[in-house]
C-alpha positions as a Markdown table, in Angstrom:
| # | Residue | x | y | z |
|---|---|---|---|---|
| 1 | Unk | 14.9 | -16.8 | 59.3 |
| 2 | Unk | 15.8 | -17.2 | 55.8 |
| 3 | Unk | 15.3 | -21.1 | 55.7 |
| 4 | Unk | 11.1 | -20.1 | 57.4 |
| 5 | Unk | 10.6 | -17.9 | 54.4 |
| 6 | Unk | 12.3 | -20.4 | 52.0 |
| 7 | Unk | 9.5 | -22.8 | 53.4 |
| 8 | Unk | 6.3 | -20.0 | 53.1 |
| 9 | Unk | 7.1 | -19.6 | 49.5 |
| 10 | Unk | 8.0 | -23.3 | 48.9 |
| 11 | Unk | 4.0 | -24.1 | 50.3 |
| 12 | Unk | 2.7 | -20.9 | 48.7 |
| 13 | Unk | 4.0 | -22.1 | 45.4 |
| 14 | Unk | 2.9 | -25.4 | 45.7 |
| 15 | Unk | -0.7 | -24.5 | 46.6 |
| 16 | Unk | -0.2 | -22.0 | 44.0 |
| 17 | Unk | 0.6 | -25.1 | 41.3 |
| 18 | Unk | -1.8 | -27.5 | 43.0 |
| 19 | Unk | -4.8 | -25.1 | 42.2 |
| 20 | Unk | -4.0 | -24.0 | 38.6 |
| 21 | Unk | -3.1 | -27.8 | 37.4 |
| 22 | Unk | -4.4 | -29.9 | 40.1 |
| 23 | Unk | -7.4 | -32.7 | 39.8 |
| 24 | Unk | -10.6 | -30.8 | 39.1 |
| 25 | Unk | -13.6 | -31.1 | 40.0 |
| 26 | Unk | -16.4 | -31.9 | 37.7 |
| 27 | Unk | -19.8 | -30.0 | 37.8 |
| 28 | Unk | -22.7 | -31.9 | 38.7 |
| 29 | Unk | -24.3 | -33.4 | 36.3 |
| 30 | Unk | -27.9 | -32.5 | 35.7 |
| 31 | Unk | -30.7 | -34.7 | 36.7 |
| 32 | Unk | -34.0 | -34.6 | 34.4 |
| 33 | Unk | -37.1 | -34.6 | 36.1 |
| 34 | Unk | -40.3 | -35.7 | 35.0 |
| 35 | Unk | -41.4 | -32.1 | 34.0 |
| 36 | Unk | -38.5 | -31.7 | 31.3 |
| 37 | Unk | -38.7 | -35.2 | 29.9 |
| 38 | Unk | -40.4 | -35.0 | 26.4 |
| 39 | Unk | -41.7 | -38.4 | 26.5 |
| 40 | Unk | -43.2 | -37.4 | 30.1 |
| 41 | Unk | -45.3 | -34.1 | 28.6 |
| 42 | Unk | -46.1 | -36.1 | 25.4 |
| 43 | Unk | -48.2 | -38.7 | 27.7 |
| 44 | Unk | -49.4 | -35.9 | 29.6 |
| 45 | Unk | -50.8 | -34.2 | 26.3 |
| 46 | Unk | -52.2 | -36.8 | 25.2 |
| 47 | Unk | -54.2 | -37.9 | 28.8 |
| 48 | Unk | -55.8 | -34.2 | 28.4 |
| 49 | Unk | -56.7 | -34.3 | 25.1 |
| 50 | Unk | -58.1 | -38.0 | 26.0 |
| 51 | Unk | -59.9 | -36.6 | 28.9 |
| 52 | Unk | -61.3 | -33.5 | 27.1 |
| 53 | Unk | -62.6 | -35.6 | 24.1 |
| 54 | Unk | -64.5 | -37.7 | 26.6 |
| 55 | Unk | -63.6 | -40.5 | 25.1 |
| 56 | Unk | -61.5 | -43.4 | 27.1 |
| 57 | Unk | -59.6 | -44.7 | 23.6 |
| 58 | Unk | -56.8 | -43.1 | 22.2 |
| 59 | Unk | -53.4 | -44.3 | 20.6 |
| 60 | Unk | -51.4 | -46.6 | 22.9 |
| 61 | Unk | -48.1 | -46.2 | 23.7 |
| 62 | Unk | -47.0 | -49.2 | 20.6 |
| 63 | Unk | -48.9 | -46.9 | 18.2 |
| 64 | Unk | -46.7 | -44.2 | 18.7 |
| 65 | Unk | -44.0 | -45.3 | 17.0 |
| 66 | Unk | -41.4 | -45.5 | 19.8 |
């Protein structure tokens, strides 16, 4: 009897260790979609102000500076 409970804290101790300095595990990194992509909304800006000018010119993407 004495040797089972030897052995229940033996594996509670070692789960015990395992979780505090065990491998963690990393959070997910975060994937950008199109809507939080600057360069994304800056194209779209500029497509509504091209449309709402009525005009079809407009800075290409070499003019701005990128």
């Amino acid at each position: 009897m004495l040797y089972l409970l030897a052995l229940i804290g033996a594996v509670t101790l070692a789960v015990l260790l395992w979780k505090a300095y065990g491998p963690t595990s990393r959070p997910p990194t975060r994937v950008m979609g199109p809507d939080d992509d600057p360069d994304f909304l800056w194209k779209v800006d500029r497509e509504v102000h091209r449309r709402r000018s009525g005009d079809g010119t407009g800075e290409s993407d070499q003019d701005r500076g990128d």
